[in-house]
Each structure stands twice: as C-alpha cells, then as structure tokens.
N, C-alpha and C positions, 0 to 999 in steps of 0.2 A: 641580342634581341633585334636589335637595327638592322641587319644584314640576315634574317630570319635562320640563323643555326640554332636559337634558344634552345630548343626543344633537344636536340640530337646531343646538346652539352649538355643538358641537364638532366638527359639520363642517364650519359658516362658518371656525372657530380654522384646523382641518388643512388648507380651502380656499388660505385665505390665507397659511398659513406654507407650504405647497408652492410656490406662488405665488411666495412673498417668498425662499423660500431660493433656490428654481431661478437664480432673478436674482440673489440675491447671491451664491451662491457661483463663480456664472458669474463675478461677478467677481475674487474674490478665485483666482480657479485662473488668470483671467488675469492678475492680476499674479505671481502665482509665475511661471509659464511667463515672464513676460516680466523678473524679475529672479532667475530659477533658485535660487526657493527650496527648499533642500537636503532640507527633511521634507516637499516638496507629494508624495509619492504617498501618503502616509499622513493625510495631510491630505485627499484627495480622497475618501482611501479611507473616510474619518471622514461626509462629507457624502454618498459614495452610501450610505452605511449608514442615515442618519436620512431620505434621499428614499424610499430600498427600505421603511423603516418607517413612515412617514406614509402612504405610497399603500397598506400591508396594514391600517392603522389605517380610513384610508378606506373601502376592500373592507369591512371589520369592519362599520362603521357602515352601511353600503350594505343589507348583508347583512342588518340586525336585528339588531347585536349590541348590548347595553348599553354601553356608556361606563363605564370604573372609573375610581374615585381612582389606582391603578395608571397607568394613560394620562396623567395631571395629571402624574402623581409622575413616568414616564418621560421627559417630555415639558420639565418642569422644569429636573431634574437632565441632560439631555443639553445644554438649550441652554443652561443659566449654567456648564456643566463645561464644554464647548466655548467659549465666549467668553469665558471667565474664565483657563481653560488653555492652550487650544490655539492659539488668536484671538491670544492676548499674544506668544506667540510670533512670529506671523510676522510682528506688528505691529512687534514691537523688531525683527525682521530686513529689514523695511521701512523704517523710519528712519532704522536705519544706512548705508540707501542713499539717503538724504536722501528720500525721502517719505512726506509728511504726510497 
C-alpha cells in the first residue's frame, strides 16, 4: 500500500482465492453430501457468502476503488475464523467416519 501496488496485489490475492476456494469448497460440500454432514447447509451457506464477497471486492477494484486495511482485516478474520472454527468441525465429523 506504501509504494501504491495495493490494488494490482490485491486483485492477483482475490484472483486466486476465488480460484482456490471455488475448488475447494467444491470439495468439501462434496464430501458432506456424500457422508451427510448434519451442519452442510450452513456450511455452504458460510462459503456462498465469502464467494458473493470476494467477486463484489473484485467489482470494487475493477471499478477504481482503493483497496483498505479493512479488506486485509475482512479477508483475514473470515478465512482463520472459518478454518479454525468451522473447518474443525466437519473435519472431527469426518474422521469419526474414518476419513483422513
């Protein structure tokens, strides 16, 4: 942000996490469906929520909008709160059906 690249990084970052989540959470919703995990609709519901906001984050940047520490900070706290909370979860409801 000091040296004014924010923007032009942080569309490769948003590029690549739409990219990276689309595919993994493709997978992970397919192994709920396929060991009927009991919280996957909230679950799902969790991952269109941060796709719906990365492609308006997108739009933003497109558009000319500056890039905030706000974006970092949302961007942060959604993905270590999700894989630290919500992630563990299905993970222990995975294992207990023996996969690793």
């Amino acid at each position: 942000m000091q040296v004014g690249k924010a923007n032009g990084v942080m569309r490769k970052i948003l590029s690549d996490l739409a990219d990276h989540t689309v595919t993994h959470f493709s997978y992970e919703e397919r192994l709920f469906k396929q060991y009927a995990y009991p919280d996957a609709a909230a679950h799902q519901s969790a991952h269109a929520s941060l796709v719906t906001q990365i492609r308006e984050l997108q739009k933003q940047l497109e558009g000319g909008a500056p890039i905030s520490i706000k974006t970092f900070s949302f961007l942060t706290k959604w993905l270590t709160g999700h894989i630290m909370k919500d992630d563990q979860k299905y993970s222990q409801f995975l294992r207990a059906k023996g996969i690793q």
